[in-house]
PAVEXBA-722603 format. One record per atom (N, C-alpha, C): residue in three letters; chain; x, y, z. Coordinates in steps of 0.001 Angstrom, whole numbers, always signed. Layout:
// residues N
  rest  kette        X        Y        Z
   Ala      A        X        Y        Z
...
//
This chain:
// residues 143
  rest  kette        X        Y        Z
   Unk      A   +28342    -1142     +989
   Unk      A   +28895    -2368     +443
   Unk      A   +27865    -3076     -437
   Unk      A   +26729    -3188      +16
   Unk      A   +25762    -3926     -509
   Unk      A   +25595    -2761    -2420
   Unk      A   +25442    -1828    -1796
   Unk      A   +25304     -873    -3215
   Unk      A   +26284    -1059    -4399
   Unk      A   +27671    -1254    -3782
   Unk      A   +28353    -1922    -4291
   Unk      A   +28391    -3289    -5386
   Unk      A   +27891    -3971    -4409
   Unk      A   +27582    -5487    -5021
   Unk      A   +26678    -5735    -6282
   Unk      A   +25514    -4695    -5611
   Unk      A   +24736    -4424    -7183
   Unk      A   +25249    -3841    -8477
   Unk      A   +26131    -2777    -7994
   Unk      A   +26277    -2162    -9098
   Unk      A   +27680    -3330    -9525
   Unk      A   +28369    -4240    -9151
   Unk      A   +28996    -5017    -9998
   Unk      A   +27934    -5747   -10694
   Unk      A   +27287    -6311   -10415
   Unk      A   +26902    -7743   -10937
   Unk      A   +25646    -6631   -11891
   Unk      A   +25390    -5881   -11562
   Unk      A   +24012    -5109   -12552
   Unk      A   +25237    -4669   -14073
   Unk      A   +26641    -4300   -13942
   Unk      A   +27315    -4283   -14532
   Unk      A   +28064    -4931   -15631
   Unk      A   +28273    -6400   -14833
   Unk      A   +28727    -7490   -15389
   Unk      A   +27314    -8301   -16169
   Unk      A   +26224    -7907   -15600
   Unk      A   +25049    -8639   -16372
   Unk      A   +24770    -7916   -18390
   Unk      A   +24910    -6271   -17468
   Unk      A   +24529    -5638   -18827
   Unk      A   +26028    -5703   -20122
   Unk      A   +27310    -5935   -19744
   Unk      A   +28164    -6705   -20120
   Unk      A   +28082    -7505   -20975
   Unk      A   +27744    -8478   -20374
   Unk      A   +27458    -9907   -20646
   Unk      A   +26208    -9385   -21450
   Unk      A   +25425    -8654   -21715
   Unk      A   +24159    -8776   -22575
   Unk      A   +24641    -8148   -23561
   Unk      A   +25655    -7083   -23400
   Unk      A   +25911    -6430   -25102
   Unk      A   +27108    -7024   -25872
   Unk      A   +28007    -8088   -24863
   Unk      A   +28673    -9209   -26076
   Unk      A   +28241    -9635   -26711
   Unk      A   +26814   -10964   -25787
   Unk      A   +26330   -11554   -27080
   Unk      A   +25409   -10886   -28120
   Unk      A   +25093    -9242   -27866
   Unk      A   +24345    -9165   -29069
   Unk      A   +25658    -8743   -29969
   Unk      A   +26430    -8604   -29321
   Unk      A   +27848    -7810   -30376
   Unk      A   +28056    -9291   -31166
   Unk      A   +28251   -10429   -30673
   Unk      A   +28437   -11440   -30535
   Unk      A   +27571   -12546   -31759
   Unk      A   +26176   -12235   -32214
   Unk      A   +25237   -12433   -32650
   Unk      A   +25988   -12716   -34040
   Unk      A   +25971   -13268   -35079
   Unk      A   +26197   -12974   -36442
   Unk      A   +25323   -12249   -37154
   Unk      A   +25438   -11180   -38210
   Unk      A   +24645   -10893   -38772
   Unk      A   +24891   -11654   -40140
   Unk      A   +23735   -11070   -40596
   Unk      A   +23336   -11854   -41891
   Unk      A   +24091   -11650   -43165
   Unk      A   +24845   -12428   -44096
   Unk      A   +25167   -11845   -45002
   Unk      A   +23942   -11085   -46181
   Unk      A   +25048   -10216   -47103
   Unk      A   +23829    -9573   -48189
   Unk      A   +22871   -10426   -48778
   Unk      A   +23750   -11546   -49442
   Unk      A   +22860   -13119   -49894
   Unk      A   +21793   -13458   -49132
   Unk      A   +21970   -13279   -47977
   Unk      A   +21156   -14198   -46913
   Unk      A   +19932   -13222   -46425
   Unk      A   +19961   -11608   -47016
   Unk      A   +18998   -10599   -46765
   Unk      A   +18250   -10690   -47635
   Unk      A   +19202   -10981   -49138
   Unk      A   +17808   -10829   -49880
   Unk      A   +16890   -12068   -49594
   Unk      A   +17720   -13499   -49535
   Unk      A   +17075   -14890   -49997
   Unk      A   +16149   -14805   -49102
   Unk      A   +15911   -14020   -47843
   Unk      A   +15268   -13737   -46290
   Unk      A   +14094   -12771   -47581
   Unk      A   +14582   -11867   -47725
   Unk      A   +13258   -10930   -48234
   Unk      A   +12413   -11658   -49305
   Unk      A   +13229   -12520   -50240
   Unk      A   +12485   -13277   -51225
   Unk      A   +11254   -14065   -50583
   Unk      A   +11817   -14680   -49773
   Unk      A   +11353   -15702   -49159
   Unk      A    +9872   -15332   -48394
   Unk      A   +10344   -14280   -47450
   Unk      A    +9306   -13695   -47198
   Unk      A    +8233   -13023   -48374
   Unk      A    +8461   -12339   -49428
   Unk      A    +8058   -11740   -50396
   Unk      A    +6569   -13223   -51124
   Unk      A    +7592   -14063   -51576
   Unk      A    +6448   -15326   -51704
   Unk      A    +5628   -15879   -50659
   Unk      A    +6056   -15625   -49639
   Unk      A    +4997   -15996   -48073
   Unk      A    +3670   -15109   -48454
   Unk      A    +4197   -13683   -48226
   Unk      A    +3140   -12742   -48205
   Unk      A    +2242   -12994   -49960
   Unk      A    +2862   -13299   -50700
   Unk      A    +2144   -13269   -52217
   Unk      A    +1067   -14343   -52180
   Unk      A    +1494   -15529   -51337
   Unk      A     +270   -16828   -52035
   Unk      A     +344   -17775   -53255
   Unk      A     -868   -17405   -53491
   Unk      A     -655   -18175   -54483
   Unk      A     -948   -17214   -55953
   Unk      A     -847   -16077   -55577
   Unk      A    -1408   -15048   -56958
   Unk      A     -194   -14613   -57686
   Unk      A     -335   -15294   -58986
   Unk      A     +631   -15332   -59959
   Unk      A    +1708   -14265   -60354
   Unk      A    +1129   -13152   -60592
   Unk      A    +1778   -11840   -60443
   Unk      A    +2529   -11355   -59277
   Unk      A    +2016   -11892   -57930
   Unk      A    +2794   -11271   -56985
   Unk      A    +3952   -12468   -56815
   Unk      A    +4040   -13721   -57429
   Unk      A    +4917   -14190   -57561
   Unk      A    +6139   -13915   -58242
   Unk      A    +5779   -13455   -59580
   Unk      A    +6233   -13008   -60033
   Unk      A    +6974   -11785   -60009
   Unk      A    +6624   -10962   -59348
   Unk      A    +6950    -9789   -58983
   Unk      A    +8323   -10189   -58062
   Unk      A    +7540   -10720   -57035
   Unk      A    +8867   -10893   -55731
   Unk      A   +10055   -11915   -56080
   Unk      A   +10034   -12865   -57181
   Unk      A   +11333   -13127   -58003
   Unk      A   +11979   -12609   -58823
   Unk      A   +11502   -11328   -59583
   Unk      A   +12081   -10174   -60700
   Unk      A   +13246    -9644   -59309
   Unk      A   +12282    -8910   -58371
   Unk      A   +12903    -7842   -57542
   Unk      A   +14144    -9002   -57071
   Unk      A   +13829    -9789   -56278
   Unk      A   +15190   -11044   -55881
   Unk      A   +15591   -10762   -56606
   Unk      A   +15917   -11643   -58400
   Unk      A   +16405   -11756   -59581
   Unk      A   +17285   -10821   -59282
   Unk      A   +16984    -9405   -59430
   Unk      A   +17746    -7733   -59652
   Unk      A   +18444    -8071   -58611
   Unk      A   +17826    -8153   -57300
   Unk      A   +19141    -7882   -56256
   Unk      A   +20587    -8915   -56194
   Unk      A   +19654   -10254   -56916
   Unk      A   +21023   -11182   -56586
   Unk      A   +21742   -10972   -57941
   Unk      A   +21024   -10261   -58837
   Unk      A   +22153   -10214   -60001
   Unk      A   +22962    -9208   -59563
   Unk      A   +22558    -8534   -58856
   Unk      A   +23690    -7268   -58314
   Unk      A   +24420    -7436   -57367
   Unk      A   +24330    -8288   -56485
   Unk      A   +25070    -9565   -55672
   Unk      A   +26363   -10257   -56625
   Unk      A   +25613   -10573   -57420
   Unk      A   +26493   -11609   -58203
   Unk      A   +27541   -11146   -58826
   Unk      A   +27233    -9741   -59235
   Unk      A   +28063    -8233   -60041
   Unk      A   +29100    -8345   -58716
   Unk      A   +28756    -7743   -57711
   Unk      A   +29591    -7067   -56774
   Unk      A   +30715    -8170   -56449
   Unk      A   +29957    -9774   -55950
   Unk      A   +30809   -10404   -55669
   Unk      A   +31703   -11213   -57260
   Unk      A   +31481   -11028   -57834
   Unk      A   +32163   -11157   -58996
   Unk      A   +33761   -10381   -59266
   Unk      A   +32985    -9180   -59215
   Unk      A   +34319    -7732   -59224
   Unk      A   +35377    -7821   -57937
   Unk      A   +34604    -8242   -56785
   Unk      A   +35276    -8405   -55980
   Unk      A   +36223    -9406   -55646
   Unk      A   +35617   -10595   -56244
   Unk      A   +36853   -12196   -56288
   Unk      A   +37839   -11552   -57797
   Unk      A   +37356   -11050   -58483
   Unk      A   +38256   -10582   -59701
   Unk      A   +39555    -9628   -59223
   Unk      A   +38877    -9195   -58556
   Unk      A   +39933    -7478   -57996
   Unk      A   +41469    -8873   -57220
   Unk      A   +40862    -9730   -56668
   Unk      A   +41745   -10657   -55668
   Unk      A   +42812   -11303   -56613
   Unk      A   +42242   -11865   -57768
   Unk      A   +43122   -12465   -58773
   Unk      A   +44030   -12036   -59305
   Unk      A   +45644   -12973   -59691
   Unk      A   +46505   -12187   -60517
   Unk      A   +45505   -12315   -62034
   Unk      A   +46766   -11651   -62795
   Unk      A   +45914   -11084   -64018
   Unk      A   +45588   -12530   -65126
   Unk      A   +46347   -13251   -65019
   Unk      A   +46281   -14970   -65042
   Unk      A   +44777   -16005   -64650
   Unk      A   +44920   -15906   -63607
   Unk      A   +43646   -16023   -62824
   Unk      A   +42141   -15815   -62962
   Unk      A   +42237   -14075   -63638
   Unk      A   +41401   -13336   -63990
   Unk      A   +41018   -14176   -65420
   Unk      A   +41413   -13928   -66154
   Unk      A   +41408   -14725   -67384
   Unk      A   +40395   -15737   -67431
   Unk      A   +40765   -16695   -66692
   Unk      A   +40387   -17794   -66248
   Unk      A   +38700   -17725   -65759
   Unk      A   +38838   -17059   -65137
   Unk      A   +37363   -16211   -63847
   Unk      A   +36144   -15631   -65157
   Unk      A   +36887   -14813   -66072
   Unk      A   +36246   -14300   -66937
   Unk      A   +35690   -15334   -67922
   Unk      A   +36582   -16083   -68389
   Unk      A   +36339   -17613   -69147
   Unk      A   +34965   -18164   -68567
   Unk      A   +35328   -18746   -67334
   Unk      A   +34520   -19639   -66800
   Unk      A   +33262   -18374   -66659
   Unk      A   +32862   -17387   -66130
   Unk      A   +31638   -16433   -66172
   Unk      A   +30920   -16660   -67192
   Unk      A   +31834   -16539   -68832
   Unk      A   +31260   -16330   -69507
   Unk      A   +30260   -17326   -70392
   Unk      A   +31045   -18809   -69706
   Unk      A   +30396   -19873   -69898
   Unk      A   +29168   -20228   -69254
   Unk      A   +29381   -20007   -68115
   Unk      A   +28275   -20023   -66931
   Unk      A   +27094   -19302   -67744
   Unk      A   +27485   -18021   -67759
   Unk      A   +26152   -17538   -68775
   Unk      A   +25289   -17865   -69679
   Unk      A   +26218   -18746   -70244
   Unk      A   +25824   -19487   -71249
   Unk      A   +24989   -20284   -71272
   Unk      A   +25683   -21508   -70277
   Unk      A   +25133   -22556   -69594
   Unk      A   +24379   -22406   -68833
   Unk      A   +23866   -20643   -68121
   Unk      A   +22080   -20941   -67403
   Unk      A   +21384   -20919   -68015
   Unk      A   +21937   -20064   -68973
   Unk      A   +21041   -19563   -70290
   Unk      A   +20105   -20608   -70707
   Unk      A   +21060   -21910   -71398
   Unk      A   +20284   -23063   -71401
   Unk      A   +19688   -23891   -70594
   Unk      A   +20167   -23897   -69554
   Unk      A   +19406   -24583   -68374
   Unk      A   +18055   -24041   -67547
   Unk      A   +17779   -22772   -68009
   Unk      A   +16804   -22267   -68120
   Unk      A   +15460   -22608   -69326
   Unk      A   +15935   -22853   -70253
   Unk      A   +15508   -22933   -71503
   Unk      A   +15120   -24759   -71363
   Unk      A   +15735   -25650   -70779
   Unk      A   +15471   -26836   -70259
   Unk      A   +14674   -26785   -69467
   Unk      A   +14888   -25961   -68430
   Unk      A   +13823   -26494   -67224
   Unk      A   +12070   -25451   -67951
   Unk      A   +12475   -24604   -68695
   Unk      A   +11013   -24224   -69011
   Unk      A   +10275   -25320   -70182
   Unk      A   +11039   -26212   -70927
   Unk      A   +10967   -27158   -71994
   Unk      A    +9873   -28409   -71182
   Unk      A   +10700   -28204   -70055
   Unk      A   +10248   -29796   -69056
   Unk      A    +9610   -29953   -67954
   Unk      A    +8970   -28666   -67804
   Unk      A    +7952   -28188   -67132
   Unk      A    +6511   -28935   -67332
   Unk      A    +6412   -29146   -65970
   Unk      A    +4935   -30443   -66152
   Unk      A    +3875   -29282   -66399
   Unk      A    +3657   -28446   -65813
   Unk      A    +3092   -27455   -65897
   Unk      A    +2559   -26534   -67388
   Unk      A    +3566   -27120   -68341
   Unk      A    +3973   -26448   -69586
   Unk      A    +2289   -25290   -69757
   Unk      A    +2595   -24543   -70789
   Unk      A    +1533   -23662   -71240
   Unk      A     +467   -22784   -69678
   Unk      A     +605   -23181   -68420
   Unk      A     -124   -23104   -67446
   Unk      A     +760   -21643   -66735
   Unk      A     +243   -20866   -65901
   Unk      A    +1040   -19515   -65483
   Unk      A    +1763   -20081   -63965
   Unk      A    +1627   -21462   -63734
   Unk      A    +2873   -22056   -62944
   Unk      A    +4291   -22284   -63957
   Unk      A    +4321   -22652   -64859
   Unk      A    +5360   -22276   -65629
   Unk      A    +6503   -21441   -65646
   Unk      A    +5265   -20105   -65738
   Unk      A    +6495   -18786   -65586
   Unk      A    +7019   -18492   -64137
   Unk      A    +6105   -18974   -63519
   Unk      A    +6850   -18969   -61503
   Unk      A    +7649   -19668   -61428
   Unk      A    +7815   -20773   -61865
   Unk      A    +8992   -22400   -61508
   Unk      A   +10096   -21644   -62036
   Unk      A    +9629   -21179   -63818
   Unk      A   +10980   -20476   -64104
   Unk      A   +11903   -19457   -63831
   Unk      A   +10619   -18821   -63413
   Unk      A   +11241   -17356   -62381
   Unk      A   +11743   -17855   -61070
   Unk      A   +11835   -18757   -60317
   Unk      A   +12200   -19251   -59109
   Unk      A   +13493   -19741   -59424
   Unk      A   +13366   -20741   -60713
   Unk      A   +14640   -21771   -61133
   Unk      A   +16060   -20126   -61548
   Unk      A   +15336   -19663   -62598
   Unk      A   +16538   -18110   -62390
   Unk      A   +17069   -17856   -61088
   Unk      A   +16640   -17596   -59912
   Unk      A   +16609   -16876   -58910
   Unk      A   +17674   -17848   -58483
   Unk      A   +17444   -19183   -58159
   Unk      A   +18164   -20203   -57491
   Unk      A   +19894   -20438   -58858
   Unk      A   +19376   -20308   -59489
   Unk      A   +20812   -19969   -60455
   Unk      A   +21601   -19025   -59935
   Unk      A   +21250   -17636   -59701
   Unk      A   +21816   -16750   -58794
   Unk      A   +22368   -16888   -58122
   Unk      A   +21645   -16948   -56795
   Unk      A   +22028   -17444   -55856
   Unk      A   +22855   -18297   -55752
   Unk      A   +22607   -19520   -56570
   Unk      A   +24329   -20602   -55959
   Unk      A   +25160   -20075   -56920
   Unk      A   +25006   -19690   -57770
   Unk      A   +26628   -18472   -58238
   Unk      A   +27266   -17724   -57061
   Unk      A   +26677   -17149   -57046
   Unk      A   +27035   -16054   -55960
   Unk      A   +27354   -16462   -54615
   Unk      A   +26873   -18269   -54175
   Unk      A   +27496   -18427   -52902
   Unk      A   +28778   -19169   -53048
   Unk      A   +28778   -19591   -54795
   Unk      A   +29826   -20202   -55084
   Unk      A   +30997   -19118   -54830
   Unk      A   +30998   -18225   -55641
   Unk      A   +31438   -16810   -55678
   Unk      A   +32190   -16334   -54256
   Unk      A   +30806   -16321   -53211
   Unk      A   +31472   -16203   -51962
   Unk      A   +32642   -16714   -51089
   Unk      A   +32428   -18748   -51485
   Unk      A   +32891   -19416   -50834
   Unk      A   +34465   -19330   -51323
   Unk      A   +34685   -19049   -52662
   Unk      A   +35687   -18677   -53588
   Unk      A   +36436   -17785   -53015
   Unk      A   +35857   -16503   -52528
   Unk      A   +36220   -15296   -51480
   Unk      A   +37142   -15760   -50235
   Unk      A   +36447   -16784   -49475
   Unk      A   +36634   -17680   -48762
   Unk      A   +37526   -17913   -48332
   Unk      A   +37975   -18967   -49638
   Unk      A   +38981   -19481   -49199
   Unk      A   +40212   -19016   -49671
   Unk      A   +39977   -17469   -50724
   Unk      A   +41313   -17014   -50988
   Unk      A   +41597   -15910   -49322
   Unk      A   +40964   -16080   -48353
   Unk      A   +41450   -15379   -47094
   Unk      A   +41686   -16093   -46616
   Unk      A   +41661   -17334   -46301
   Unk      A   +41962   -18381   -45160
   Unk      A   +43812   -17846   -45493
//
């Protein structure tokens, strides 16, 4: 009986331990790279190049983020919709384009190799809230 008893509750414990890791959220793709970026500038410092470096590689991944979830809110749209999606993209482009071109203009930093990091960071963060815009867009066409 007693052997019994263990093997419930040794049962119901290990149970109970692989829900909540089932249970756990994992991370979205967004949230792997902005995690690797993040880390990537931890490990760099303050040395200009490796700054640089670990916002190119971000840059690439969230532009390929931004691709995927792009195609993917597009694929959802009637062909109406799409139109619309493509419109507004193509403006957006436009409009980081310059807002890039602003924030390197107005840079306290100007002429200094903090410059090209702020700007390489300010890209990165353009990305990124596209793409969570993008997501949230995803969103709420499943609710």
């Amino acid at each position: 009986m007693r052997a019994l008893v263990v093997w419930c509750l040794t049962s119901f414990f290990l149970l109970t331990a692989a829900t909540m890791v089932q249970a756990a959220p994992q991370p979205s793709e967004t949230e792997r790279i902005d995690s690797a970026y993040i880390s990537c500038i931890e490990r760099a410092g303050e040395v200009t190049f490796e700054l640089r470096d670990c916002a190119g590689e971000a840059s690439k991944k969230m532009d390929k983020r931004l691709n995927a979830v792009y195609q993917e809110l597009l694929s959802k749209l009637p062909p109406e919709k799409q139109a619309v999606l493509r419109n507004a993209q193509r403006q957006w482009l436009t409009y980081a384009k310059a807002e890039r071109d602003l924030s390197f203009a107005l840079d306290p930093s100007e002429g200094g190799t903090a410059q090209l990091v702020n700007l390489d960071a300010f890209a990165y963060d353009q990305l990124k809230n596209r793409v969570l815009q993008f997501e949230r867009f995803l969103a709420d066409l499943e609710l």
